[in-house]
C-alpha positions in Angstrom: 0.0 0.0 0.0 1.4 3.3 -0.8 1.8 5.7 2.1 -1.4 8.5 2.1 0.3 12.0 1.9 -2.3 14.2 3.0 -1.7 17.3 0.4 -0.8 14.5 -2.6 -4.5 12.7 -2.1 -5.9 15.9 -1.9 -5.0 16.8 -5.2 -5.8 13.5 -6.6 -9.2 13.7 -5.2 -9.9 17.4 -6.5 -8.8 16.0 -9.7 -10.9 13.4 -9.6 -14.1 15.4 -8.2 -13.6 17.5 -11.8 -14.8 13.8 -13.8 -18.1 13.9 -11.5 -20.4 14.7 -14.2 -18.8 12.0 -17.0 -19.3 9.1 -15.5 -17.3 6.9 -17.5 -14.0 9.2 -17.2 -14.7 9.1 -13.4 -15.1 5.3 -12.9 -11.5 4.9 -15.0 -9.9 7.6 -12.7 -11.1 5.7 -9.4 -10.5 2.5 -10.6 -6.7 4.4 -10.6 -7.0 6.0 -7.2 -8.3 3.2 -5.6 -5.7 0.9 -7.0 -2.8 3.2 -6.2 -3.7 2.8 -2.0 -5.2 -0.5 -2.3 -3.9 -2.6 0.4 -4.3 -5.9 -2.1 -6.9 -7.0 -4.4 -9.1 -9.9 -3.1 -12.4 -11.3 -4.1 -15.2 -11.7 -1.9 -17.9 -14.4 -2.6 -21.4 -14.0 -2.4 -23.8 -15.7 -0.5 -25.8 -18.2 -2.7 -24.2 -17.2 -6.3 -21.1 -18.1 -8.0 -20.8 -14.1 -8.2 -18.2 -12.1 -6.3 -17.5 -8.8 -5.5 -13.7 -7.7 -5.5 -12.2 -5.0 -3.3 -9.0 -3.2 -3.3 -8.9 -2.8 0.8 -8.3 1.0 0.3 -7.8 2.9 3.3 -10.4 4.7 4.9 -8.9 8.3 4.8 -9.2 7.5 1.0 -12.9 6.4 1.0 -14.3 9.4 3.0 -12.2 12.1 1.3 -14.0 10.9 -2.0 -16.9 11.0 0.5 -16.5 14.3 0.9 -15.7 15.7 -2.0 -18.8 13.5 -3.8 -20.8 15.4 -1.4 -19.8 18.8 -1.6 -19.9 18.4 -5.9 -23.4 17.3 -5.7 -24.7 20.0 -3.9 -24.2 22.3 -7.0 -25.8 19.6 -9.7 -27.9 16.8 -7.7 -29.0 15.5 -10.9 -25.5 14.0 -12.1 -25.3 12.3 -9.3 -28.5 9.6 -10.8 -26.3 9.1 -13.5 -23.0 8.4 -11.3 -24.6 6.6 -8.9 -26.0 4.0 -12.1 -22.4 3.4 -13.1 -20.7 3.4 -9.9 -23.1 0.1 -9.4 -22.6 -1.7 -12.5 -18.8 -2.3 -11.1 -18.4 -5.3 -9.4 -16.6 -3.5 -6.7 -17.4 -3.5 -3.0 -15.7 0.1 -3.1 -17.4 1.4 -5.6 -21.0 0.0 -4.6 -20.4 1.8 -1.5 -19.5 4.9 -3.0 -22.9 4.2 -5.1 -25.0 4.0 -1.5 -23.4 7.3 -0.7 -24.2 9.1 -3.4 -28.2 8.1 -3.5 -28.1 9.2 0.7 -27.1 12.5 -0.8 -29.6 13.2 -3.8 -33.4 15.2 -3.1 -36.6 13.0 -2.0 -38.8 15.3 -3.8 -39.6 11.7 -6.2 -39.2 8.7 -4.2 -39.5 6.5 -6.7 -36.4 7.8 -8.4 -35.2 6.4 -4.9 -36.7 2.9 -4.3 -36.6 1.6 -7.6 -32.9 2.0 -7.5 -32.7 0.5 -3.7 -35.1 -2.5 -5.0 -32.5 -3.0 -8.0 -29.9 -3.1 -5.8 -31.2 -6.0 -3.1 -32.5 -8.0 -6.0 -28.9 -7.9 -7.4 -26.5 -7.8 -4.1 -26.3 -11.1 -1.6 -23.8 -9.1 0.4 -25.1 -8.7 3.6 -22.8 -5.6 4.9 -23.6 -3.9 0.9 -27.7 -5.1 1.5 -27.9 -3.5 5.0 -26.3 0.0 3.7 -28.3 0.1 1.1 -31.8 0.1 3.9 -29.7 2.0 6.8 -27.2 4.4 4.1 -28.6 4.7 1.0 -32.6 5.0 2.0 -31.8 7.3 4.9 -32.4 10.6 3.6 -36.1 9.7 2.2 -35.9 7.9 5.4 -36.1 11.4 7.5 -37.5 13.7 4.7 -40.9 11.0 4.1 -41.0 8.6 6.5 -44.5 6.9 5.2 -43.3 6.5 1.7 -40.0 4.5 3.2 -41.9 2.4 5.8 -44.2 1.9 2.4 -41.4 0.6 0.5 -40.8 -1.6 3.6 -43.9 -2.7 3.9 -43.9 -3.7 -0.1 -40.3 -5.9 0.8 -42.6 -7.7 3.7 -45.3 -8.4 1.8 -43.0 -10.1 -0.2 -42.3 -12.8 2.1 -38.6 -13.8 1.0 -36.1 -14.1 3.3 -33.8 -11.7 1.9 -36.5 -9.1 1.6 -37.8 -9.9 5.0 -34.0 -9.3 6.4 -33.7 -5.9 3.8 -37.2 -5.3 5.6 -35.4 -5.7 9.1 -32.6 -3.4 8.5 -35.1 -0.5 7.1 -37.2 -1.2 10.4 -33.4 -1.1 12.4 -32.4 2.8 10.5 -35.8 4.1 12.1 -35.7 2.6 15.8 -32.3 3.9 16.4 -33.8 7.8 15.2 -34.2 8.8 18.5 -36.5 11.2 16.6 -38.8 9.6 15.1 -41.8 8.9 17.1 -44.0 6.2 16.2 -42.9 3.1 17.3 -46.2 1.6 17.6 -45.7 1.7 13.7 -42.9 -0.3 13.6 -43.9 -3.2 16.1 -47.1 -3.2 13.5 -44.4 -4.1 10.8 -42.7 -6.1 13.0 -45.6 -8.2 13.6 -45.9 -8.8 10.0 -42.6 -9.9 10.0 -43.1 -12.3 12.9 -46.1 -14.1 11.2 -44.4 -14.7 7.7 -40.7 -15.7 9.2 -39.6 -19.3 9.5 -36.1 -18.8 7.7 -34.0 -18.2 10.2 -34.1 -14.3 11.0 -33.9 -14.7 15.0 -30.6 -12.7 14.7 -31.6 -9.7 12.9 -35.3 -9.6 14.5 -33.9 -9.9 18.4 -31.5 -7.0 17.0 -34.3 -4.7 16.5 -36.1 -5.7 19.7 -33.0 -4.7 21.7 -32.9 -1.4 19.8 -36.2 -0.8 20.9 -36.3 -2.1 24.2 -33.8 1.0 24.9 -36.2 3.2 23.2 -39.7 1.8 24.9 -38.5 -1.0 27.4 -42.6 -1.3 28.2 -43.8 -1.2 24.7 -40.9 -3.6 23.6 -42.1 -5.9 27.2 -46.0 -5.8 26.0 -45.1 -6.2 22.5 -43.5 -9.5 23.3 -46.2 -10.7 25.9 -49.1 -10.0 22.7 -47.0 -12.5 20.7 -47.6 -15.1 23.2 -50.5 -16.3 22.0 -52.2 -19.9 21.4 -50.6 -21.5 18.4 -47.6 -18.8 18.1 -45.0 -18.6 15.8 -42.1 -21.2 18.3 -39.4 -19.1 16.9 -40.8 -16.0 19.1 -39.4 -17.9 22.5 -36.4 -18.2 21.1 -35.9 -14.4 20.2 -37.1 -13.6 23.8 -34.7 -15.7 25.4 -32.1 -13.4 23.2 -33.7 -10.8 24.1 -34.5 -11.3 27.8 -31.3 -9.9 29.4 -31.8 -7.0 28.0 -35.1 -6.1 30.1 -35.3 -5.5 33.7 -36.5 -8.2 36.1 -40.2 -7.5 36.6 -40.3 -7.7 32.4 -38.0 -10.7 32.8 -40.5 -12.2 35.2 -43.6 -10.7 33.1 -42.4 -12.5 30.2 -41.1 -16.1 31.9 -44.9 -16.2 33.4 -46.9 -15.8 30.3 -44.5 -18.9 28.7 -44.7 -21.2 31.6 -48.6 -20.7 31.1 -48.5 -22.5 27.2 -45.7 -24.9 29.2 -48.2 -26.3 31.4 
């Protein structure tokens, strides 16, 4: 890897910044960049396909000084940023489909579809789970805050779906909204939880007990009664394993709330 010299990647990233709006120039010079601090080239398989995604390892002072300058180029011309972001995707680059999740957290919400039809592209395309989860928490975050019911519609959509990997995508949006501290309506997102919980037997326990303990610190009550009300006759089993993951995370009267209501189906 070649040492980073502060006032030497500066220059190569203003130079670089100047390509923004020709896409195809701009891909060849990052492919340049990115090679010249590259740590080594590795491959990275994906999940499920014979597909992988290749890397250069590049040092993170590199990645969030093109961070930066991405962002401060786009605020000046939003629009060229739809047509980076499109060819930033097409390479088969973990760096470069991160760069692409940064660039569509940047651009206006004013037409969400612009947004989602790009973000569904991407899961039906990606089997990374790190790239998958940046696209719901990264990429969809700023219609996330700017129109929260058209996002937790586009989530709703995934669910609906009934997948695994769009149930999981479905998780993560659910995961960008509980850890908002302001946004307010949880109630909305146990409702899509609970959707969630009645479709799921493929193995989600981890990514569903990691939302529960993100809103137990928001609403340890509602997260407590929320568990209780899936504790019905003829429940989904997989529930009493999330609560035992779960569990420590509550305090003792919600521990014992809990322990109660299952020892009732256990007898």
């Amino acid at each position: 890897m070649t040492a980073i010299n502060p006032a030497r990647l500066k220059m190569q990233i203003a130079a670089l910044g100047e390509d923004l709006s020709q896409p195809d120039r701009f891909k060849a010079q990052l492919h340049e960049l990115l090679s010249f601090y590259s740590v080594r080239i590795r491959q990275t398989r994906l999940a499920n396909t014979s597909r992988t995604l290749k890397t250069y390892q590049a040092p993170k002072p590199v990645i969030l000084a093109l961070e930066n300058e991405i962002t401060e180029r786009l605020e000046d011309e939003p629009e060229a940023g739809f047509a980076l972001l499109d060819e930033l995707w097409e390479e088969s680059w973990i760096e470069f489909r991160q760069l692409a999740i940064h660039v569509l957290a940047l651009l206006p919400s004013d037409q969400p579809d612009r947004i989602t039809r790009r973000t569904q592209a991407w899961l039906e395309n990606c089997s990374s789970e790190e790239i998958r989860r940046l696209i719901m928490t990264k990429a969809m975050s700023r219609l996330a805050r700017d129109k929260p019911r058209e996002s937790l519609q586009f989530i709703d959509g995934l669910i609906s779906s009934g997948s695994k990997e769009e149930l999981q995508a479905a998780l993560f949006g659910l995961e960008f909204f509980a850890v908002d501290p302001s946004y307010p309506n949880l109630p909305l997102l146990f409702k899509h939880l609970s959707k969630i919980l009645l479709a799921e037997g493929a193995g989600l326990s981890k990514e569903i007990s990691a939302l529960l303990r993100i809103l137990a610190a928001r609403s340890e009550q509602e997260t407590t009664y929320f568990l209780l009300e899936q504790l019905v006759p003829n429940h989904n089993p997989r529930i009493l394993r999330v609560i035992r993951q779960v569990m420590g995370d509550l305090t003792q009267d919600n521990q014992d709330l809990l322990r109660e209501k299952i020892n009732k189906f256990r007898n």
